[in-house]
C-alpha positions in Angstrom: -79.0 -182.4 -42.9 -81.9 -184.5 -41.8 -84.1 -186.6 -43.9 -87.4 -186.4 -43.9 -89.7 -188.2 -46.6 -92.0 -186.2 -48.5 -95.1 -187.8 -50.0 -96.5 -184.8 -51.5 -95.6 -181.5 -54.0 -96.9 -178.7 -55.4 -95.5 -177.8 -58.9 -95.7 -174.7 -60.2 -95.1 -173.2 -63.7 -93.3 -169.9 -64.5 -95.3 -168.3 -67.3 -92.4 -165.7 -68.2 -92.1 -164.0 -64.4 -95.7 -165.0 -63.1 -95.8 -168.6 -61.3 -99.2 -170.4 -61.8 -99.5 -173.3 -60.1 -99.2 -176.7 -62.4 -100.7 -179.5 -60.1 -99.5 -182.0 -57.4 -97.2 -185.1 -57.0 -98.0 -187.5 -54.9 -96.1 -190.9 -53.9 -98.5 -193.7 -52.4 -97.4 -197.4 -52.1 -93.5 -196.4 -54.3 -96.1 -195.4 -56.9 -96.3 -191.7 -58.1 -99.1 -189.7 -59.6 -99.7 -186.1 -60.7 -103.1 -184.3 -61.1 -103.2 -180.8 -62.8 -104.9 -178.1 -61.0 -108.0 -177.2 -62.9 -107.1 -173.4 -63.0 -103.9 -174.7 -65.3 -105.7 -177.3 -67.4 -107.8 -173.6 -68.2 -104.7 -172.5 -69.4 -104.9 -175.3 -72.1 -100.9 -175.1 -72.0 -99.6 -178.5 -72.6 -96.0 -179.1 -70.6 -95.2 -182.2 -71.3 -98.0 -183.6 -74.5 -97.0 -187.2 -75.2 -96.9 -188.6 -71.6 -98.6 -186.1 -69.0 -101.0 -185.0 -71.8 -103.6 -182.6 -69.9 -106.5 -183.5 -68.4 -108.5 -183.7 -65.2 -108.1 -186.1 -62.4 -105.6 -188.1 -60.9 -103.0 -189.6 -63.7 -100.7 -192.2 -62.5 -97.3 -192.9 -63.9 -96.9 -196.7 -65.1 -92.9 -195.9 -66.2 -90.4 -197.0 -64.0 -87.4 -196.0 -66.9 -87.2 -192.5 -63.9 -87.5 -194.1 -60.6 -91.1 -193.8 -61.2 -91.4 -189.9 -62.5 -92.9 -188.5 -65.2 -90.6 -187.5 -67.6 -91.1 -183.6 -67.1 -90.6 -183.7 -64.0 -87.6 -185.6 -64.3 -85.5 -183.2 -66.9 -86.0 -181.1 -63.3 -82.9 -183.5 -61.7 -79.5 -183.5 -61.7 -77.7 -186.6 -63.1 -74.3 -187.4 -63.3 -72.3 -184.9 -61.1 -75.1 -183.3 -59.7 -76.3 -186.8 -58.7 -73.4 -187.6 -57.5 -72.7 -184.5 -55.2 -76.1 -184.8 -52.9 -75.5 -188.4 -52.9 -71.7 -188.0 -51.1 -73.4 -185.1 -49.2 -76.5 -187.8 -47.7 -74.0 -190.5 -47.2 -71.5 -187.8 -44.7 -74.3 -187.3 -42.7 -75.6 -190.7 -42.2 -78.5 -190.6 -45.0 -79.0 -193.3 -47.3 -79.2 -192.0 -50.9 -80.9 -194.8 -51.6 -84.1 -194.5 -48.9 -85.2 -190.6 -50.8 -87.9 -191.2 -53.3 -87.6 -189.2 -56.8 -89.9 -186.5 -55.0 -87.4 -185.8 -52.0 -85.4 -185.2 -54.8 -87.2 -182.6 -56.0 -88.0 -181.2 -52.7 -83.8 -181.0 -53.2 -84.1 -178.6 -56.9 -87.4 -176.5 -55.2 -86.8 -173.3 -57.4 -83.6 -173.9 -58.5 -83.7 -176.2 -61.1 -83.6 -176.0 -65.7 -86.8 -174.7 -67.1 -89.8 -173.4 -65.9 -91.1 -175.0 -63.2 -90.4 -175.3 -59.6 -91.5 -177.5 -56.7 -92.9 -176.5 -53.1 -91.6 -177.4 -50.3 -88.4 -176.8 -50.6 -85.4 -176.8 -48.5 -83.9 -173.6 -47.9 -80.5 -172.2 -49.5 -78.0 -169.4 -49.4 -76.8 -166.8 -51.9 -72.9 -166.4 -52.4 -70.5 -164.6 -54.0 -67.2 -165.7 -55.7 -64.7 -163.8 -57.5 -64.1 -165.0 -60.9 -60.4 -165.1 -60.0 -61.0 -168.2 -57.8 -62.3 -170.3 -60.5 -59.1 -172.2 -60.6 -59.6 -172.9 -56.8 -63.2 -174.4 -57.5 -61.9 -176.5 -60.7 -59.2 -177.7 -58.3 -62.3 -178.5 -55.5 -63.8 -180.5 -58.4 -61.0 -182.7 -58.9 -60.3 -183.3 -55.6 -63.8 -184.3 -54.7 -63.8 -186.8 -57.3 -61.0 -188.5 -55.3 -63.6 -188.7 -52.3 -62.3 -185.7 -50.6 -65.7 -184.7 -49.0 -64.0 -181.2 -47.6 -65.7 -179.0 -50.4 -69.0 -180.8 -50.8 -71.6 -178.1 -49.2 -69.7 -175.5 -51.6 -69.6 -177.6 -55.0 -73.3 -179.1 -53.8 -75.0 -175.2 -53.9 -72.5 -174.3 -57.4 -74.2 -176.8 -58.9 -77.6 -176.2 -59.0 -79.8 -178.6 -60.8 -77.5 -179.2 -63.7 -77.2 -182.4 -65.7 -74.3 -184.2 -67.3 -71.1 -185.9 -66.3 -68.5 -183.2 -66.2 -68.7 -180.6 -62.8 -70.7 -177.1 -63.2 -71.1 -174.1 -62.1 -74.4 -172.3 -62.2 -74.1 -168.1 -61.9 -75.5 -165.3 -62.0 -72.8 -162.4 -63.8 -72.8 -159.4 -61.9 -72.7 -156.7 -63.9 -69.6 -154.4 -64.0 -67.7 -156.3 -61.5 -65.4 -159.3 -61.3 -67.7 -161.2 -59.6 -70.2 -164.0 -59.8 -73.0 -165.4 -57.7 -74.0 -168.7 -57.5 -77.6 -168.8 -59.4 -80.8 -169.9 -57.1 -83.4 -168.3 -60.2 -82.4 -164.8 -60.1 -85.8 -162.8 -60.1 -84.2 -159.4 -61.3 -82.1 -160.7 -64.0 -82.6 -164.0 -65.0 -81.3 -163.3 -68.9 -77.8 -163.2 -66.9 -77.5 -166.4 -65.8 -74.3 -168.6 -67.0 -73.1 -171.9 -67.1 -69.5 -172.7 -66.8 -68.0 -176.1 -66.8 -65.1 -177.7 -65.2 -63.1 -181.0 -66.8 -63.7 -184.0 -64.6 -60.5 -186.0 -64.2 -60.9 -188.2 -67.3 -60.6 -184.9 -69.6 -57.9 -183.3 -71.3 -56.6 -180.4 -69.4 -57.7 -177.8 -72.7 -61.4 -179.3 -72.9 -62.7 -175.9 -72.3 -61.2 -175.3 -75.3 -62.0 -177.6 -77.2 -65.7 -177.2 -76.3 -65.3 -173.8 -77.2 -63.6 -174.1 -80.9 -66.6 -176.5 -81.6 -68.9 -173.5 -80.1 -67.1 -171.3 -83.0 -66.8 -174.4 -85.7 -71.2 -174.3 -84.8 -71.5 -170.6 -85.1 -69.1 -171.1 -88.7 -71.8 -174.0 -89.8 -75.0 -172.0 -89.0 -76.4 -173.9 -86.1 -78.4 -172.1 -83.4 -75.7 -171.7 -80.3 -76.5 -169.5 -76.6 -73.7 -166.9 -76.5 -70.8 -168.6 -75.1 -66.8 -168.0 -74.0 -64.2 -168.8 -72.0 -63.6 -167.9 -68.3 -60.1 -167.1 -67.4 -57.7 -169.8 -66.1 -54.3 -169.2 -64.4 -53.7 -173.0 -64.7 -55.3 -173.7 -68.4 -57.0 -172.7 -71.4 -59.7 -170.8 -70.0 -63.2 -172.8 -68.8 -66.2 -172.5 -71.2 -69.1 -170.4 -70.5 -72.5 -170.5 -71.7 -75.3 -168.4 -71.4 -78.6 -169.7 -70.7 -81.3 -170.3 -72.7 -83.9 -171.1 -70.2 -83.4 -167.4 -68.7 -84.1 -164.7 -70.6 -85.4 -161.1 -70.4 -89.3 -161.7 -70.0 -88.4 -164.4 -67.4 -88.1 -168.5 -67.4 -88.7 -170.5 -70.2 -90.0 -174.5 -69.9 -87.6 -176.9 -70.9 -88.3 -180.3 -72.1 -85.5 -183.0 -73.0 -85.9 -185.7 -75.7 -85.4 -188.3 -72.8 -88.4 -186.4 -70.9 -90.4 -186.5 -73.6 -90.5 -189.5 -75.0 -89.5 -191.9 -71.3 -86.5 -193.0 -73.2 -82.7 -194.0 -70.9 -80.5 -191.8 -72.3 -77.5 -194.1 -71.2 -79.1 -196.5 -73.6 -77.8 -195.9 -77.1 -81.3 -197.2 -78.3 -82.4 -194.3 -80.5 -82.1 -192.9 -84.5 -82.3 -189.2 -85.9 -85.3 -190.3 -87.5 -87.5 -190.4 -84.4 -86.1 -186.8 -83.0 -87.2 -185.5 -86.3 -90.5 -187.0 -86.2 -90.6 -186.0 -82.5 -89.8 -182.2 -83.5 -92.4 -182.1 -86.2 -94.8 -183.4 -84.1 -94.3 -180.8 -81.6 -93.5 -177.6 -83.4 -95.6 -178.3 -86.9 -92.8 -176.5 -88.3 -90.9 -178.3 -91.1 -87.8 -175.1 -90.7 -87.5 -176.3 -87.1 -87.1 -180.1 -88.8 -84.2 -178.3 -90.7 -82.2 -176.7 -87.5 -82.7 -180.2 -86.1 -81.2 -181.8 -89.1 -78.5 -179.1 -89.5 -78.0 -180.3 -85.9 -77.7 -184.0 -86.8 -75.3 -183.6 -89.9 -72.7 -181.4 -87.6 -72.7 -184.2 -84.9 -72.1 -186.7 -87.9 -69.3 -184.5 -89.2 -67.8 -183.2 -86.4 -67.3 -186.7 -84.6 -70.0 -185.9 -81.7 -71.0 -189.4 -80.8 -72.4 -188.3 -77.5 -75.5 -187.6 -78.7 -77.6 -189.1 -76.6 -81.1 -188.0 -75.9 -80.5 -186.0 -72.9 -78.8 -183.6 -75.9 -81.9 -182.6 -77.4 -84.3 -180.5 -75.9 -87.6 -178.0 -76.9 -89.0 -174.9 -75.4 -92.3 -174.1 -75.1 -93.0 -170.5 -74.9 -95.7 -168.6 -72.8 -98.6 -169.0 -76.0 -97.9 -172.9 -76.0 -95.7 -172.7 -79.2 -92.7 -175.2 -79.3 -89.0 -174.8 -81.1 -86.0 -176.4 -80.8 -83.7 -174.8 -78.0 -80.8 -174.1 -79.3 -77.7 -176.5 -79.4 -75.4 -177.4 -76.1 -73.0 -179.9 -75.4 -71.5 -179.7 -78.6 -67.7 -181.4 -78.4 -65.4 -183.8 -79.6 -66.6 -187.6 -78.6 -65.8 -191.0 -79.8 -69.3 -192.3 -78.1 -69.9 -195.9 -76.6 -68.1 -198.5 -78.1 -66.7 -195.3 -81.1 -70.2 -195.3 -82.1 -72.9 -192.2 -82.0 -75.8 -192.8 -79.0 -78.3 -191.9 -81.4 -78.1 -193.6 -84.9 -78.3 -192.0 -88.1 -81.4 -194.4 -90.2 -80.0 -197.2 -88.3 -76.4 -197.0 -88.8 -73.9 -195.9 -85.3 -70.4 -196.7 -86.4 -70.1 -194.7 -89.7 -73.2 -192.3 -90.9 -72.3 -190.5 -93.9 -73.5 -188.3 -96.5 -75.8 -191.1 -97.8 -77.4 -191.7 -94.6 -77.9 -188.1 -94.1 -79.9 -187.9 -96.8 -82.0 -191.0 -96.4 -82.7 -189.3 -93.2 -83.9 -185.8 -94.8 -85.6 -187.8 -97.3 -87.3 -190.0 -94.5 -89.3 -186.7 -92.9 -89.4 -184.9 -96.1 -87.0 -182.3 -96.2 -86.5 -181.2 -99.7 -83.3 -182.8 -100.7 -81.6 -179.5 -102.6 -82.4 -178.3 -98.6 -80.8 -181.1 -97.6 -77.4 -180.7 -99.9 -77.1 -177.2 -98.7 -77.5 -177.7 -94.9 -74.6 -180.4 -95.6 -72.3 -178.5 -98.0 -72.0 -175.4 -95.0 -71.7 -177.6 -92.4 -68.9 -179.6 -94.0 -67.5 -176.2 -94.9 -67.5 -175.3 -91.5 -65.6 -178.2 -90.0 -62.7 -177.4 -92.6 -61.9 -174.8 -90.5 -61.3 -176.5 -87.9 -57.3 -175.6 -87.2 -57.8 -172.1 -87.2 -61.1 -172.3 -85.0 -58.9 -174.9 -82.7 -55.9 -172.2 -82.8 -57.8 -169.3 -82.2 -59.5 -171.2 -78.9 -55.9 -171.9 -77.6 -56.8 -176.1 -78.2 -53.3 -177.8 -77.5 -51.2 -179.0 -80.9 -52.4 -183.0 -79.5 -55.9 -182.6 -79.2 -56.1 -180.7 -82.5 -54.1 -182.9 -84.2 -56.2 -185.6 -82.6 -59.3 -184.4 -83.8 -58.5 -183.4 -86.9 -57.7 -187.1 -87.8 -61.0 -187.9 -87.0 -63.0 -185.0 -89.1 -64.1 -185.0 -92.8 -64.2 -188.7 -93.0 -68.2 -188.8 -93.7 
């Protein structure tokens, strides 16, 4: 690998299976700007309203919260593992992570990354095909690499795709009627099969697959919006949880657009409240039954002790037409959050947000308060099955046990 800065991109939207091209990124003096191409500002689609709202000319970005990036542009890169795999893969050949600009980065995701858009040039990559029998081998590559064994970095680096979050991933494409998988680079012919799996990092439990997938079933039980999920056989644990993505479906890619991206907020900051995602939700979709699923969303991580509810967590899709929703839920799992509080506050309050909170919050963006009661009553109805949800996923006697303590105390 050899490092060569870039100072200039093309972005280009997917608008279902037909790229259209967005605009250009340009870095000049470690400052970066973006101007739309006038055949897209036509299109009157806005990407990304609140802080790349369209318009012609040359817009500069004045955050530095993303290296300098606009927001949308930003959900595009991989944090956390991701991050850390092209990092260890610069520094064993002599690069500096530190010297690429948020742009080389990008140059990095080309047409690989969440969403709809994509980024020209790019560097190229190869297809490959595992068999879903050497999962275990893979989890075991992701382990050892966090030990800074570098001998599996090229394979875990092009598994990984784009993909944000902490714990290691696996982006594929299921082949149909086989017992195979190949690693995802935007698959053109069938993008609606594209899957996530995920692999525990060393500080997880050995049955957080598991666990992640009883709270997929304890969502599914409490009505929330879930992509089709399950669990990839393991010789060596409970299976690894699968999910299906949402970004990929039958009439092609769909844009993506995080909370964090939207709004320029940290989302290793605990700095935000429910009340602002629901503000943020109505503003997009002008839909108060999308305010609902959000709040159905809220009120399960309250319940269901997920405190890692940052704003990296949320995220909206914007269809081909321009019309917003709420994607549905992901990263849905048992976490006592920094310091045992939740990232994102409930009408101010981290530590413990209850039922009353709740409904100052429904009250707060007027959601009728009998809709309210009833979005609470089935959720809490749903985490009350929580032991049979945690049996049926194969969750170990501790951790269910363990999490059980900390359930139903709202």
């Amino acid at each position: 690998m050899t490092f060569q800065p870039i100072n200039l991109i093309n972005v280009s939207y997917y608008r279902g299976n037909s790229p259209l091209l967005m605009g250009r990124l340009a870095l000049k003096d470690r400052k970066i700007y973006f101007e739309y191409a006038p055949s897209f500002i036509e299109l009157g689609l806005e990407l990304s309203p609140i802080k790349l709202p369209l318009k012609p000319g040359i817009i500069a970005c004045n955050d530095y919260i993303f290296d300098g990036l606009f927001g949308v542009f930003n959900d595009s890169l991989p944090d956390g593992w991701g991050r850390l795999l092209l990092d260890r893969k610069l520094i064993k050949t002599g690069i500096n992570p530190n010297k690429l600009s948020a742009l080389d980065r990008l140059m990095h995701v080309g047409k690989n990354g969440m969403g709809a858009l994509y980024y020209e040039p790019a560097l190229e990559d190869n297809i490959k095909t595992i068999n879903l029998e050497n999962l275990d081998t893979i989890a075991d590559e992701c382990l050892c690499f966090e030990e800074s064994d570098d001998e599996f970095i090229d394979e875990l680096l092009a598994m990984n795709g784009s993909s944000a979050g902490a714990r290691p991933k696996l982006l594929i494409n299921l082949i149909p009627q086989k017992n195979d998988l190949q690693i995802t680079k935007n698959n053109f012919k069938n993008p609606h099969d594209d899957w996530i799996i995920k692999f525990r990092s060393s500080l997880d439990p050995k049955d957080i697959g598991a666990i992640e997938y009883a709270y997929h079933l304890m969502a599914l039980e409490a009505k929330l919006e879930v992509p089709e999920a399950r669990l990839f056989k393991s010789k060596k644990c409970e299976g690894y949880f699968g999910v299906k993505r949402f970004d990929h479906i039958d009439s092609g890619f769909v844009h993506m657009h995080t909370l964090s991206g939207l709004l320029h907020t940290d989302h290793r900051i605990p700095a935000f409240d429910y009340k602002t995602l629901l503000e943020v939700t109505l503003f997009l979709t002008k839909n108060i039954q999308e305010c609902e699923k959000q709040f159905r969303h809220a009120t399960f991580n309250v319940l269901a002790h997920n405190r890692d509810d940052h704003t990296k967590n949320f995220s909206f899709l914007m269809d081909s037409d321009g019309i917003w929703k709420v994607s549905p839920t992901y990263d849905l799992t048992y976490s006592s959050g920094p310091a045992g509080e939740h990232c994102t506050t409930v009408m101010g309050e981290g530590k413990n947000p209850g039922i009353k909170y709740l409904l100052q919050l429904a009250s707060a963006v007027n959601i009728k308060e009998k809709n309210a009661k009833k979005i609470i009553d089935e959720v809490r109805q749903a985490i009350l099955k929580w032991p049979k949800l945690a049996e049926k996923a194969r969750v170990g006697i501790r951790s269910l046990k363990n999490i059980q303590s900390n359930l139903n105390k709202a």
